[in-house]
C-alpha positions in Angstrom: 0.0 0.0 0.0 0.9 3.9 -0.8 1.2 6.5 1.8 2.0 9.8 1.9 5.5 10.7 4.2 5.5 14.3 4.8 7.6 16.4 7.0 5.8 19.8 7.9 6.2 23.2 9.1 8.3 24.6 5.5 6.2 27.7 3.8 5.7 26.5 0.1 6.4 29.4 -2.5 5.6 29.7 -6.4 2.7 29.5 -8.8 0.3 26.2 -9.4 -2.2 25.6 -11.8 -5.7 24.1 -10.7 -6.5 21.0 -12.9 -9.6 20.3 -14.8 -13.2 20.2 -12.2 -13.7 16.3 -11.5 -17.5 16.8 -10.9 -17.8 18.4 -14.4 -15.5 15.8 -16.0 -17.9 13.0 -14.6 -20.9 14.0 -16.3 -19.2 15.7 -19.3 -17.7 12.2 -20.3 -20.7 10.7 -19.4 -22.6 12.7 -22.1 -20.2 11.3 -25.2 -22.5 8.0 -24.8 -25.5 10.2 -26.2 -23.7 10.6 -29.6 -22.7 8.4 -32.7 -19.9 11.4 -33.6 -17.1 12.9 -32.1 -16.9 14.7 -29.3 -13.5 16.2 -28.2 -12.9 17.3 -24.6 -10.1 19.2 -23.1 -8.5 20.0 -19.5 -9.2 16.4 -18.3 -8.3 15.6 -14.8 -5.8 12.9 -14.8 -7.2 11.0 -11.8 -8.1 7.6 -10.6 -11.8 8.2 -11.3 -12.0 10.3 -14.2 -9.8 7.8 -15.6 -11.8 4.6 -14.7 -15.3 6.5 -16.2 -13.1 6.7 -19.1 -12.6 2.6 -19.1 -15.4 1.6 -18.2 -16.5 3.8 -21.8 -14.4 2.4 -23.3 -15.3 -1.1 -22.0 -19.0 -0.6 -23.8 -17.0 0.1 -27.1 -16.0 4.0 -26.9 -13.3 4.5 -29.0 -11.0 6.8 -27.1 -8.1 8.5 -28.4 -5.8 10.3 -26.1 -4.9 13.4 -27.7 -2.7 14.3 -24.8 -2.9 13.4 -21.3 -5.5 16.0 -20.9 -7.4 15.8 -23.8 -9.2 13.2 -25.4 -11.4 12.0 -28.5 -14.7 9.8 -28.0 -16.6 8.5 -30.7 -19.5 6.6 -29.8 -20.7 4.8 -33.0 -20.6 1.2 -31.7 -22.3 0.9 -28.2 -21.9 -3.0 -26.9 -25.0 -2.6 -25.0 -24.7 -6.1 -23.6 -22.3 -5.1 -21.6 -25.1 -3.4 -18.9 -25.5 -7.6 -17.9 -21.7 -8.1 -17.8 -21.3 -8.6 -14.0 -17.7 -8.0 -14.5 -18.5 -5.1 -15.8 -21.2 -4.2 -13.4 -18.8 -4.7 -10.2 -16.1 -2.5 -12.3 -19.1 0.7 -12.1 -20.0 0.0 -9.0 -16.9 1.1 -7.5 -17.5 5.0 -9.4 -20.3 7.3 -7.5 -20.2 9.0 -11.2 -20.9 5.8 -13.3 -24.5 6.6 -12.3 -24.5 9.5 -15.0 -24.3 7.1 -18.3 -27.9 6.2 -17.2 -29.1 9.5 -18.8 -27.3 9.6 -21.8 -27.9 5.7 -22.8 -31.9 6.5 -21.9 -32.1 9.2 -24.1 -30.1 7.5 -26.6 -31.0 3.7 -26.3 -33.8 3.3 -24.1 -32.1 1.1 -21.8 -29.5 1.2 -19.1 -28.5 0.7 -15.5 -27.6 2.2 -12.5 -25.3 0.7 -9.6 -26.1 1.7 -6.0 -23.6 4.9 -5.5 -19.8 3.7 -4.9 -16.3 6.1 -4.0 -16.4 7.7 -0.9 -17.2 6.7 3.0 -19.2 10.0 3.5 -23.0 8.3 4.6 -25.9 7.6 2.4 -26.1 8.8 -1.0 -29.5 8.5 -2.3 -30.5 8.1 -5.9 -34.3 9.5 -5.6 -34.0 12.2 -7.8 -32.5 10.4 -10.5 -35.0 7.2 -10.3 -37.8 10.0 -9.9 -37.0 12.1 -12.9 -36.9 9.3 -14.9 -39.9 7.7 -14.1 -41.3 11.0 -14.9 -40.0 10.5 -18.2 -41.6 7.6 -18.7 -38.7 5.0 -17.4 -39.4 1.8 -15.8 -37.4 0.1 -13.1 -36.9 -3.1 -11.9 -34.1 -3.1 -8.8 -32.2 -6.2 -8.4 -32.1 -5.8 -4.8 -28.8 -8.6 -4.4 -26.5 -7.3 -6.2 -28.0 -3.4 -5.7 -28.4 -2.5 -9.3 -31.4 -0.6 -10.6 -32.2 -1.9 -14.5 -33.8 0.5 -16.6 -35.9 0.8 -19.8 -38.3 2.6 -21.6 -40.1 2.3 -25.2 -39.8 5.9 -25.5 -39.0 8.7 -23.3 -41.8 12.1 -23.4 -41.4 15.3 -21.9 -42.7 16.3 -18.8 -43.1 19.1 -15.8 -40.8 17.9 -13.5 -40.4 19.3 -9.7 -37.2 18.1 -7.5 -37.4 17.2 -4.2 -33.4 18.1 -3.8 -31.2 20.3 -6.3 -29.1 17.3 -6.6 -26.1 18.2 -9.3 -25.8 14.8 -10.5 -29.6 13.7 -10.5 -30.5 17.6 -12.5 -27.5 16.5 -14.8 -29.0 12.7 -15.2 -32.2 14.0 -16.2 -31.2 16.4 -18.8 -29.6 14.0 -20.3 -32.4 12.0 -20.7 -35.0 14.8 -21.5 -32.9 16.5 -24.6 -34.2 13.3 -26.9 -37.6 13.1 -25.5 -40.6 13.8 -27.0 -42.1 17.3 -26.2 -40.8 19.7 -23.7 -39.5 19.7 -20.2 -39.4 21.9 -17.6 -37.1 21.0 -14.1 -38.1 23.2 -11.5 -36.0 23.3 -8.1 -32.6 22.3 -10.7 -29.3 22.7 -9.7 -27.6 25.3 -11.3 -23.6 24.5 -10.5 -21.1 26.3 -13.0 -20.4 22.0 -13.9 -24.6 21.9 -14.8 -24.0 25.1 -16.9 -21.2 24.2 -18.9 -23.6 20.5 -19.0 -26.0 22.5 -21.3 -23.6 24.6 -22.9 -22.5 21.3 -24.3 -25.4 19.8 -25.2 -26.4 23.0 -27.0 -23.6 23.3 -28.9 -24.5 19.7 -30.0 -27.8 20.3 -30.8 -30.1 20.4 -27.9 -32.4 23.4 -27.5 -32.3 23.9 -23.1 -33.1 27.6 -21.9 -32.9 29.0 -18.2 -29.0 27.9 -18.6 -27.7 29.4 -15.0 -31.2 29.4 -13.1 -33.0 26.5 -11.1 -35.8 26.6 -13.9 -34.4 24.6 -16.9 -36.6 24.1 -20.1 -36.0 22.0 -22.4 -37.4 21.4 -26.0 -36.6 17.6 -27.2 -34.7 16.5 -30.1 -34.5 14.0 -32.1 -30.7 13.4 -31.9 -27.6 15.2 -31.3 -23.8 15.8 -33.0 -20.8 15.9 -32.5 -19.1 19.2 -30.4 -15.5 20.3 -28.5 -15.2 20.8 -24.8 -13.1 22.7 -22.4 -13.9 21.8 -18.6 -13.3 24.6 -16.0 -10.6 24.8 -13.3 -11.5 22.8 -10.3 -12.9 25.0 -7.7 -12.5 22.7 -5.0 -8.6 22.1 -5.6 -8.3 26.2 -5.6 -10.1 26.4 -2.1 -7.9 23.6 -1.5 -4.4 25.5 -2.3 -6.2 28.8 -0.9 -6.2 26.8 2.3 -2.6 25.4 1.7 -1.3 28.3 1.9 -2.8 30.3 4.9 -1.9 27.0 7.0 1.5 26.9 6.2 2.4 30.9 5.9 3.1 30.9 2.2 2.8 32.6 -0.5 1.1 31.2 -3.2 -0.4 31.8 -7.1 -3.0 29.9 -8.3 -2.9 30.7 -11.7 -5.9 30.6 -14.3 -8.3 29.7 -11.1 -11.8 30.6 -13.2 -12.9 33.3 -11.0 -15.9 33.9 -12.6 -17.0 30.4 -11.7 -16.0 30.3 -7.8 -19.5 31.6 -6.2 -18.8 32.5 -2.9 -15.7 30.5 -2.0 -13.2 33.6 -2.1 -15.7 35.2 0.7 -15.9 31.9 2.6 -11.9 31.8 3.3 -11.8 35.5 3.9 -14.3 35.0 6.1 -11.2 33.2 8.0 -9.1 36.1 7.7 -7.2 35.2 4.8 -5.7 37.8 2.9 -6.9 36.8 -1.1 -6.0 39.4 -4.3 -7.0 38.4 -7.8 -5.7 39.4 -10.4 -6.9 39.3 -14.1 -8.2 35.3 -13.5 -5.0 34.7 -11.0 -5.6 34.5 -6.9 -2.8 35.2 -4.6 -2.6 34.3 -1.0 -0.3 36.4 0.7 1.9 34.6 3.4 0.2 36.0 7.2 1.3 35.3 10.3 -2.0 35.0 11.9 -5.4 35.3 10.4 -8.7 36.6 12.4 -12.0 34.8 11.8 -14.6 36.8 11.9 -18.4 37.6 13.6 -21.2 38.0 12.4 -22.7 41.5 12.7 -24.2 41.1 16.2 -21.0 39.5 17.2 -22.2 35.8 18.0 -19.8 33.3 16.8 -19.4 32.6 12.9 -21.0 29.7 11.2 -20.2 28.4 7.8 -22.3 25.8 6.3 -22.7 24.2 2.9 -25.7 24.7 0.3 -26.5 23.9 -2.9 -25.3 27.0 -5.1 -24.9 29.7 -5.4 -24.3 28.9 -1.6 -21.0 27.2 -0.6 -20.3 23.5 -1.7 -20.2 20.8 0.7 -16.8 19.9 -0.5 -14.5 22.6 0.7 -16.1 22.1 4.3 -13.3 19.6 5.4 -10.4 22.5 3.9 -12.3 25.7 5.8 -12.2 23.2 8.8 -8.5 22.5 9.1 -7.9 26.1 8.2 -9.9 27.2 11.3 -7.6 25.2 13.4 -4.5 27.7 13.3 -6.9 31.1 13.2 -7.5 33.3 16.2 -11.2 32.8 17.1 -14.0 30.2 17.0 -16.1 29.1 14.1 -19.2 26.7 13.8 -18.7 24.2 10.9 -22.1 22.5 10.1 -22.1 19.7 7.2 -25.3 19.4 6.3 -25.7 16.8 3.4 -23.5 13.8 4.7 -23.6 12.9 8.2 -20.5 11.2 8.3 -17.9 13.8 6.6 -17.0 15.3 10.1 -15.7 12.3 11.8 -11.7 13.0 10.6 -11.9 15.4 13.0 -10.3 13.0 15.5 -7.2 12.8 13.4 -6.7 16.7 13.5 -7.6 16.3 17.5 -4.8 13.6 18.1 -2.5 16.7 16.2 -3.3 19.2 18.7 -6.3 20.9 17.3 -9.2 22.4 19.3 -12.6 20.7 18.2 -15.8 19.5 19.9 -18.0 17.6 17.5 -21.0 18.3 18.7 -22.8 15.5 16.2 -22.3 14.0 12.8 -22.7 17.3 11.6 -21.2 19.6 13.5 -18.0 20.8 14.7 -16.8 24.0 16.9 -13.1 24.6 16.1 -11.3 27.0 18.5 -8.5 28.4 16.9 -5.2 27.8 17.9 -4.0 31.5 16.8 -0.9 29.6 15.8 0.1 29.5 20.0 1.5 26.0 19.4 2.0 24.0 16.0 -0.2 20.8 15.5 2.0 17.8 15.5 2.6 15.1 12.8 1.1 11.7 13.0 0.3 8.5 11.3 -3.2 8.9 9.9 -5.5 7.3 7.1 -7.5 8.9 4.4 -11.0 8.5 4.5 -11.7 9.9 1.9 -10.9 12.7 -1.1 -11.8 15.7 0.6 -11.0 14.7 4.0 -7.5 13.3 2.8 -6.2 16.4 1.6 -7.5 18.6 4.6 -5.0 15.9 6.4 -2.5 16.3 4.0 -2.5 20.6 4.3 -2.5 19.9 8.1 0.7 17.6 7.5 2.3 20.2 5.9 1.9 22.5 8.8 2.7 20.5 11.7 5.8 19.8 13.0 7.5 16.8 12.1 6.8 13.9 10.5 3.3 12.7 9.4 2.7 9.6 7.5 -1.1 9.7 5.5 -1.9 6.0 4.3 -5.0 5.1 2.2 -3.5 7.6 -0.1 -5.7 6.3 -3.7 -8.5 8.3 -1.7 -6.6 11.7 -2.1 -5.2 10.3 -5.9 -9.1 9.6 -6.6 -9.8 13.6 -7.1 -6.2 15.6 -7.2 -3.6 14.7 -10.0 0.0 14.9 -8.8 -0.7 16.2 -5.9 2.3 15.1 -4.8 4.8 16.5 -7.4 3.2 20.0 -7.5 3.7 20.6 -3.9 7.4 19.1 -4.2 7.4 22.5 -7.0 6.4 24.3 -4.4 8.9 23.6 -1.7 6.7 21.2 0.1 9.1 18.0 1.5 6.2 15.3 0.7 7.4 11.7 -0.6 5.2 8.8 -2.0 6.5 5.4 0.1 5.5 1.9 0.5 3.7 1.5 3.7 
């Protein structure tokens, strides 16, 4: 097994560039299947599970054709549909929370796919309602193998219809359009999500030929066609690695440029870490974090004690939760950090405890941090990854602590960043890859 040996407490200097968004590379890659001609997508995130969506595409009879390591060619003229009753092939999907989204596309395109119950991380239930929901709506019919937790789907045509979600889940708004740009008639998603990754979704499948309007709002409407071309793609800078480096850096004093960060795209996360006291200046689409000594989290207006919580956007994603967390740790104050969408995403917090840090979690969903105002260092141990996010909130504490810290169940951390470890050895960061 990898694990991560790092030796903390150096400030990290120098310029990084965010890789391509995984959430939007998921469903973007997913949406190839909908196709017979080529689509060509850039900025690809070279990670464990962009890369097995990308095989297990390839599996059904995708012809891929790397480009470069980033960017890549799908055509999609010769689907082996009977791969959906491979169990090989099953188990393979089942280990990828984002092989859910070639449901959509093969609906709209085939009539027929499949859905495994949700795989990747450890963070508490993941439900597929909206998804099975929406599609039903469509016309879809399920039968759910309840032994080996697959959901089999199929439909002799798909027609459009007022839809009304009971949660603005990204991935189930994204399944459905998928499914409702070939079917007959018009539909309407009220209650959508409207993520930058669902945007550049339809920008997509407009370009391709699908007629969907209300781009950017939580009212989508779209007209059905009767098939779709070809199209090129460039995916946006990962917002959660540039929170992530954003964090990096106010943890371990440094100076830091995250070059070409898509702005534009980042919502409120900017506000979220300055809310922390960290001193951010962008610069045409650069941020800089300047190195501070200490950082001051702040009230609200009536001076009660801050509170950040996550919520679907334009309100702050339930991913960078774990980063603001571990940042809190070193700042001078208190802050409330309340996870509301998976109950079990708090519990690393007993890792950053056996460090040094000041946290009561109050419940699976909550945690007080009382910050440390940098009045003693935390302190490196040997700690496990439970999963993406979580693992590289460890790993930033690592690189602030003093001494050594070993981080093991490391393909957690490689499942969402790319060379995470090379790009902070550019940066001055003494982190090694070992056999553990």
């Amino acid at each position: 097994m990898k694990a991560f040996e790092v030796y903390g407490g150096k400030k990290l200097q120098g310029e990084i560039i965010p890789q391509g968004a995984k959430n939007e590379a998921l469903q973007i890659i997913s949406a190839v299947l909908i196709t017979p001609e080529p689509v060509i997508i850039h900025n690809i995130p070279d990670i464990l599970d962009v890369n097995l969506l990308i095989d297990l595409l390839a599996d059904m009879g995708v012809k891929v054709e790397r480009i470069d390591r980033h960017s890549c060619r799908f055509e999609a003229n010769n689907i082996h549909l009977e791969k959906l009753d491979d169990p090989a092939f099953q188990q393979k999907s089942s280990r990828l929370r984002g092989s859910v989204m070639i449901a959509g596309p093969l609906l709209a395109r085939f009539h027929k796919a499949f859905m495994p119950k949700p795989g990747g991380d450890k963070i508490g239930r993941r439900r597929l309602d909206t998804h099975v929901i929406g599609f039903e709506k469509l016309g879809v019919k399920f039968e759910y193998v309840a032994g080996d937790g697959f959901f089999r789907l199929k439909a002799d045509k798909l027609k459009g219809t007022d839809l009304l979600l009971e949660e603005p889940s990204v991935t189930g708004t994204a399944n459905i359009i998928l499914a409702a740009v070939m079917a007959q008639g018009t539909t309407t998603i009220y209650n959508a999500a409207c993520e930058p990754y669902i945007q550049q979704l339809c920008h997509m499948l407009n370009r391709m030929g699908a007629k969907i309007t209300g781009i950017k709002s939580n009212l989508l409407t779209i007209e059905g066609v009767e098939s779709l071309g070809g199209t090129e793609h460039t995916m946006l800078p990962d917002m959660i690695e540039v929170g992530s480096f954003i964090g990096m850096a106010a943890m371990t004093q440094s100076s830091i440029t995250i070059k070409n960060a898509g702005i534009p795209f980042l919502g409120v996360i900017p506000e979220k870490f300055q809310q922390l006291g960290i001193a951010l200046e962008c610069k045409g689409d650069d941020i800089i974090v300047h190195e501070q000594e200490v950082y001051e989290i702040q009230n609200f207006i009536d001076g009660s004690v801050l509170t950040i919580y996550d919520h679907p956007w334009p309100g702050m994603t339930p991913d960078l939760l774990s980063i603001l967390l571990v940042v809190a740790t070193q700042a001078k104050g208190s802050v409330l950090i309340h996870q509301k969408m998976f109950e079990s995403r708090l519990f690393f917090v007993d890792k950053l405890m056996d460090m040094g840090a000041r946290i009561i979690l109050c419940d699976p969903h909550r945690a007080a941090v009382i910050g440390l105002e940098r009045a003693q260092a935390l302190r490196g141990i040997t700690m496990s990854s439970p999963d993406i996010r979580a693992g590289v909130a460890l790993l930033i504490a690592a690189l602030s602590a003093e001494g050594k810290s070993i981080i093991q169940n490391i393909e957690q951390i490689d499942r969402g960043y790319q060379y995470i470890d090379q790009r902070l050895q550019a940066l001055g960061a003494q982190i090694s890859r070992i056999d553990y």
